[in-house]
C-alpha positions as CSV (number, residue, x, y, z in Angstrom):
1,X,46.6,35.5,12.1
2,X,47.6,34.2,15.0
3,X,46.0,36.9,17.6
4,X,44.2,40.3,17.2
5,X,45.4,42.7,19.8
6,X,44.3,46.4,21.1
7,X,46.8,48.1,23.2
8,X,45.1,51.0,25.1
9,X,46.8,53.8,26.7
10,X,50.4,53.5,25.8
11,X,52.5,56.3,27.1
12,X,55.8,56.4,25.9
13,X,58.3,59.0,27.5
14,X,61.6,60.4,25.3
15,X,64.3,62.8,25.9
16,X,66.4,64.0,22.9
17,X,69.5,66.6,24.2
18,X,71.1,68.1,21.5
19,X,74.6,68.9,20.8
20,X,76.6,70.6,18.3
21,X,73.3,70.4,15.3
22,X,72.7,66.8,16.6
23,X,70.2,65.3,17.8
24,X,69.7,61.7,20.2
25,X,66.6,60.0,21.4
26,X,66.6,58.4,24.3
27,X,63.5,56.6,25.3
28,X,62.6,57.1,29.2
29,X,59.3,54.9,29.2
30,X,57.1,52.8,27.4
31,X,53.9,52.1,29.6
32,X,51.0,50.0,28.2
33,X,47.8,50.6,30.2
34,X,45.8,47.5,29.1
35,X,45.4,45.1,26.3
36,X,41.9,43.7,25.1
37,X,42.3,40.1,23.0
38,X,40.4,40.8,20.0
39,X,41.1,37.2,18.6
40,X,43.7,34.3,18.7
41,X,44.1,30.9,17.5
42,X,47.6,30.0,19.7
43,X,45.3,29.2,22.5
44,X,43.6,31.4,25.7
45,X,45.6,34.5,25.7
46,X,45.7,36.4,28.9
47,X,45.2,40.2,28.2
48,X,46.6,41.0,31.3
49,X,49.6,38.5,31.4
50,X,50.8,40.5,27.6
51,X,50.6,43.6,29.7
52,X,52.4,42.9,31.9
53,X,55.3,40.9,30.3
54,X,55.4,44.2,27.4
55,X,55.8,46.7,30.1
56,X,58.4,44.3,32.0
57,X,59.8,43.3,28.0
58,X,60.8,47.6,27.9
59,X,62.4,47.5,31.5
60,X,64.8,44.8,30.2
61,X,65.4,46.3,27.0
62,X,65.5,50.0,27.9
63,X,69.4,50.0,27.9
64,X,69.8,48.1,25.0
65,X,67.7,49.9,23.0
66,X,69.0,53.5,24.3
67,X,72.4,52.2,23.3
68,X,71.4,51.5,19.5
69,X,69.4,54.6,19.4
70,X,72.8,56.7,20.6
71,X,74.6,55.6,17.8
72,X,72.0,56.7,15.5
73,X,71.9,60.6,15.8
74,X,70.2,63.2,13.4
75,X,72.8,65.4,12.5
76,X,71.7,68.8,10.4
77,X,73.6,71.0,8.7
78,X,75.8,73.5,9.5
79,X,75.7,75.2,6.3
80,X,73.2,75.9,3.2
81,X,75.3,76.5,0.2
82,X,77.6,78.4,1.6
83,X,75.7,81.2,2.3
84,X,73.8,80.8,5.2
85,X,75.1,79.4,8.6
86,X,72.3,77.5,10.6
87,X,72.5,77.9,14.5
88,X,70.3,77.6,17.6
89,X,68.5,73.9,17.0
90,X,66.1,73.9,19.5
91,X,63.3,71.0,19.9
92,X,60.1,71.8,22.2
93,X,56.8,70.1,23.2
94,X,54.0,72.2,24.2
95,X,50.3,71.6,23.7
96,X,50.0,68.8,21.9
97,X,52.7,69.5,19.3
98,X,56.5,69.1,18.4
99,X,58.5,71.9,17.3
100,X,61.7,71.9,15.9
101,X,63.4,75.6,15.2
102,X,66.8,76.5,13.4
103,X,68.0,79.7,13.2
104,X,69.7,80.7,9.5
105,X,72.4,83.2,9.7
106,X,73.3,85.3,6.6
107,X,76.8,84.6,5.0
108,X,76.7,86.4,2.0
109,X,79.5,86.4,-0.5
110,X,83.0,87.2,0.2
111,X,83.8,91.0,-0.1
112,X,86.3,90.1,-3.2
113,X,83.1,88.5,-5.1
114,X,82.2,92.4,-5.6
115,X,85.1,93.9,-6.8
């Protein structure tokens, strides 16, 4: 093992806008409050220094990485064997949890299916 790190307090801020049942992250911010250096063998390792350059690392990368990640969507379906329709994708935060909601619409069988 080369070092034994402990990243403490990392906030990392997202946004995912849906459109047409499909979903995109985009990643606002990656903050890293500290980092404590458990261990290494590579040599003095400044805890502040890796703080630094990781938060500074994300600036740089930010537009990369929300480029890769908007070619990656979650798409959902539209349809569940042809009998329901699925609507209203909606994705909230509150209180400490995710939710994710879908509304299923009721198809039903074609009218000539009963005669």
């Amino acid at each position: 093992m080369a070092a034994d790190l402990i990243l403490k307090d990392v906030q990392v801020g997202l946004i995912a806008p849906i459109t047409n049942m499909s979903l995109v992250i985009d990643i606002t911010r990656i903050n890293v409050g500290s980092v404590t250096v458990v261990s290494d063998t590579i040599g003095k390792l400044s805890g502040v220094l890796i703080k630094t350059e990781i938060n500074n690392g994300f600036k740089v990368a930010q537009p990369s990485l929300n480029a890769f990640l908007a070619t990656k969507p979650f798409n959902f379906p539209t349809q569940i064997f042809g009998l329901f329709e699925l609507t209203g994708l909606t994705l909230s935060y509150y209180d400490s949890y995710l939710y994710l909601g879908i509304s299923p619409v009721f198809i039903g069988l074609p009218a000539a299916a009963y005669e």
